[in-house]
MIVO-823689 format. One line per 5 residues: their letters; for each residue z negated, x, y of C-alpha. Coordinates in pm, whole numbers. Last residue first. Example, Ala and Ser with C-alpha at 12.3 -4.5 7.8 and 13.67 -1.06 7.14 Angstrom:
<tidos>
SA) -714/1367/-106; -780/1230/-450
</tidos>
This chain:
<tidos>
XXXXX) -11455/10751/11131; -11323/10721/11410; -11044/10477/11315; -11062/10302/10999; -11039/10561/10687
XXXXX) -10731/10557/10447; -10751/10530/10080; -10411/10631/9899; -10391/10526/9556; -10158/10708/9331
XXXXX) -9862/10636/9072; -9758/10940/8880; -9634/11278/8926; -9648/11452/9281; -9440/11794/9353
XXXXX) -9662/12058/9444; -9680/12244/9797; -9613/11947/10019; -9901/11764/9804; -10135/11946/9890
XXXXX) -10023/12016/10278; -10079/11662/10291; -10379/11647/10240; -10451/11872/10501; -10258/11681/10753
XXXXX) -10395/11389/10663; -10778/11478/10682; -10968/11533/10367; -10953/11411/10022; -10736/11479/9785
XXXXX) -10835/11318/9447; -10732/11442/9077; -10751/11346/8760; -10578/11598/8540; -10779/11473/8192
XXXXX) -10706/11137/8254; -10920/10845/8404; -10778/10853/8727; -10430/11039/8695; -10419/11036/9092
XXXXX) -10622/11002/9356; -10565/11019/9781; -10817/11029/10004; -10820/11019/10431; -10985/11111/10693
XXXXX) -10763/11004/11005; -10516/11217/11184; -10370/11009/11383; -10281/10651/11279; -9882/10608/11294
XXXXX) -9786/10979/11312; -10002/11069/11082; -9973/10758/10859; -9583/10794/10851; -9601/11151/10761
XXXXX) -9826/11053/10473; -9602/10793/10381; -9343/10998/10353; -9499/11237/10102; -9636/10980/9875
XXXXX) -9220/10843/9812; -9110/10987/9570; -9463/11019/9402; -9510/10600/9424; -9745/10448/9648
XXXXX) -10042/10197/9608; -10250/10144/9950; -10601/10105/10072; -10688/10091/10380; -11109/10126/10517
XXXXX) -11189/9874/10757; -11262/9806/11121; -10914/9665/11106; -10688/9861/11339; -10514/9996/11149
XXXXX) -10378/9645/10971; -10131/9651/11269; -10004/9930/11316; -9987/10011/10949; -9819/9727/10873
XXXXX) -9554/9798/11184; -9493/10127/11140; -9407/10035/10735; -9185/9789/10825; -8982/9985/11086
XXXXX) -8969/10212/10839; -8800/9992/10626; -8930/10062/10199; -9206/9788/10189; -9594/9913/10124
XXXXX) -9676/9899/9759; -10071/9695/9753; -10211/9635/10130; -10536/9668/10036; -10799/9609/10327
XXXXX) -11158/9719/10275; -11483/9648/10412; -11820/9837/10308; -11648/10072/10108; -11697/10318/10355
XXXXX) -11481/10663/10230; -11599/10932/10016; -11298/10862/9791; -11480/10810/9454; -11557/10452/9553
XXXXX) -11206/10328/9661; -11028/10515/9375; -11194/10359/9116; -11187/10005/9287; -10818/10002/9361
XXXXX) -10760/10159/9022; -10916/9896/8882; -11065/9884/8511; -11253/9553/8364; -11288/9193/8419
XXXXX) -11209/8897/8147; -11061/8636/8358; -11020/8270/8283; -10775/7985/8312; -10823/7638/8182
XXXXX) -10503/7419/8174; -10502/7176/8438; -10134/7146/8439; -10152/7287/8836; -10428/7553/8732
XXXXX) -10080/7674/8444; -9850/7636/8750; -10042/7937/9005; -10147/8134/8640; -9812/8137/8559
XXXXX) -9647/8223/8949; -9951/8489/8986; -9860/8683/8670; -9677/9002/8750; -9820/9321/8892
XXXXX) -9910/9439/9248; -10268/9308/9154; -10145/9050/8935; -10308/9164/8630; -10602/9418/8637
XXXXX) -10563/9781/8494; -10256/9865/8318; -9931/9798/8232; -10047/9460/8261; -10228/9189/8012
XXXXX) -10178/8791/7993; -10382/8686/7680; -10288/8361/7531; -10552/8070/7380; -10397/7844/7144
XXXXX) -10491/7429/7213; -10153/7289/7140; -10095/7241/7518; -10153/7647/7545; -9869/7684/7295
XXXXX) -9648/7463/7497; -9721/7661/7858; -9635/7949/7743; -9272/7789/7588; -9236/7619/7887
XXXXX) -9284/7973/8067; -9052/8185/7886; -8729/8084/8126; -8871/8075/8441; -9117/8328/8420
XXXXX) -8782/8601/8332; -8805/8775/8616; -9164/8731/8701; -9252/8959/8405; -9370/8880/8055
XXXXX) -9292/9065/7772; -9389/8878/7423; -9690/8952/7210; -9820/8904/6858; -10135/8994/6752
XXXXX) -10200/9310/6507; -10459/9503/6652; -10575/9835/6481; -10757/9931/6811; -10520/10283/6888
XXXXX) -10242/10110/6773; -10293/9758/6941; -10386/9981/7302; -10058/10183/7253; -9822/9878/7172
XXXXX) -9994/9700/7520; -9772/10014/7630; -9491/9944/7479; -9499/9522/7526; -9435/9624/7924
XXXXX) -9591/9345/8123; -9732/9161/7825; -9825/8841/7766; -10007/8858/7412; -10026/8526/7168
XXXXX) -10225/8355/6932; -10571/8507/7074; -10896/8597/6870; -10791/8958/6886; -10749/9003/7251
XXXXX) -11037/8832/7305; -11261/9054/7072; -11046/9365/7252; -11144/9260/7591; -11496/9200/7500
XXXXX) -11549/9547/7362; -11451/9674/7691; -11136/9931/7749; -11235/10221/7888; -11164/10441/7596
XXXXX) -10764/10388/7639; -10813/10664/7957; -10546/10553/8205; -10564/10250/8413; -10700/10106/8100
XXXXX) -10677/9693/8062; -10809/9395/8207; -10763/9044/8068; -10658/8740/8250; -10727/8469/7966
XXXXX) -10500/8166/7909; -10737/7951/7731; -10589/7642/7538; -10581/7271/7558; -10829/7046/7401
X) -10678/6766/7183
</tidos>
């Protein structure tokens, strides 16, 4: 008997419109939905009129809802795996199944779609010739003055995730780290207070000194001299 498809599927970074008609024909024809946070998957299934059943999937509890994954793709049922949002496993859960589900042989595929590393890549105004994401840099700042030491000097554009507690930080810690490089950083992409920053760090960062962030954003850092 032919196994199952475990399909990688894409989802909204914000705006539940840019979903793709394939994504929501392969959501539908699957047994089962992997989701990161089963509430917000909730939001696409309303919005769609999906009715598919799904189960939270995170890597802290892989180990104990895998062999059950695994099992219903052996009986030949295809499973979604979907984020919070945009792409799976970038800075999201999902590489441990996918890395033991290519060990069993089972067939994995990818159905492509939103990226807020992409979006806010090509609306910065930066080259996106060559880019290096770094995903959530690590709390230490010894950690941080060393990533950024070292990855800036890639002749490349950075890209990293950060939360609103900490955007403000890192902005001091790219200053004082890089210089004042050009820099972008977007927010709300795909929602009706989208915003990007763009400019050097230090005026950036008078932005967001003078209103308090909300939200995950994407900061996109120039290489040096540009």
């Amino acid at each position: 008997m032919a196994t199952g498809t475990l399909y990688i599927i894409s989802t909204p970074i914000g705006n539940l419109s840019d979903i793709s008609f394939r994504a929501l024909d392969t959501i539908r024809k699957c047994s089962l939905i992997l989701s990161e946070d089963t509430r917000e998957t909730a939001k696409i299934f309303q919005k769609f009129d999906i009715s598919v059943p799904q189960i939270s999937y995170r890597d802290q509890n892989h180990e104990r809802v895998y062999p059950s994954i695994l099992g219903t793709l052996e009986e030949g049922k295809d499973i979604a795996l979907i984020s919070d949002s945009g792409t799976p496993l970038i800075s999201d859960p999902g590489f441990k199944l996918i890395r033991g589900l290519i060990e069993k042989n089972i067939n994995v595929t990818t159905i492509p779609g939103p990226s807020a590393i992409i979006s806010a890549i090509v609306g910065s105004g930066l080259p996106t010739d060559k880019f290096s994401f770094l995903g959530f840099l690590p709390k230490s700042k010894g950690q941080i003055e060393k990533l950024l030491s070292s990855y800036g000097k890639l002749e490349a554009t950075l890209v990293i995730y950060e939360s609103p507690m900490r955007l403000v930080k890192l902005l001091d810690a790219i200053l004082e780290i890089l210089g004042n490089r050009k820099i972008c950083v977007a927010g709300d992409m795909t929602k009706m207070y989208e915003k990007y920053a763009r400019g050097s760090v230090t005026e950036v960062s008078e932005v967001f000194k003078s209103q308090k962030p909300k939200g995950e954003y994407v900061v996109v850092i120039a290489k040096e001299g540009f």
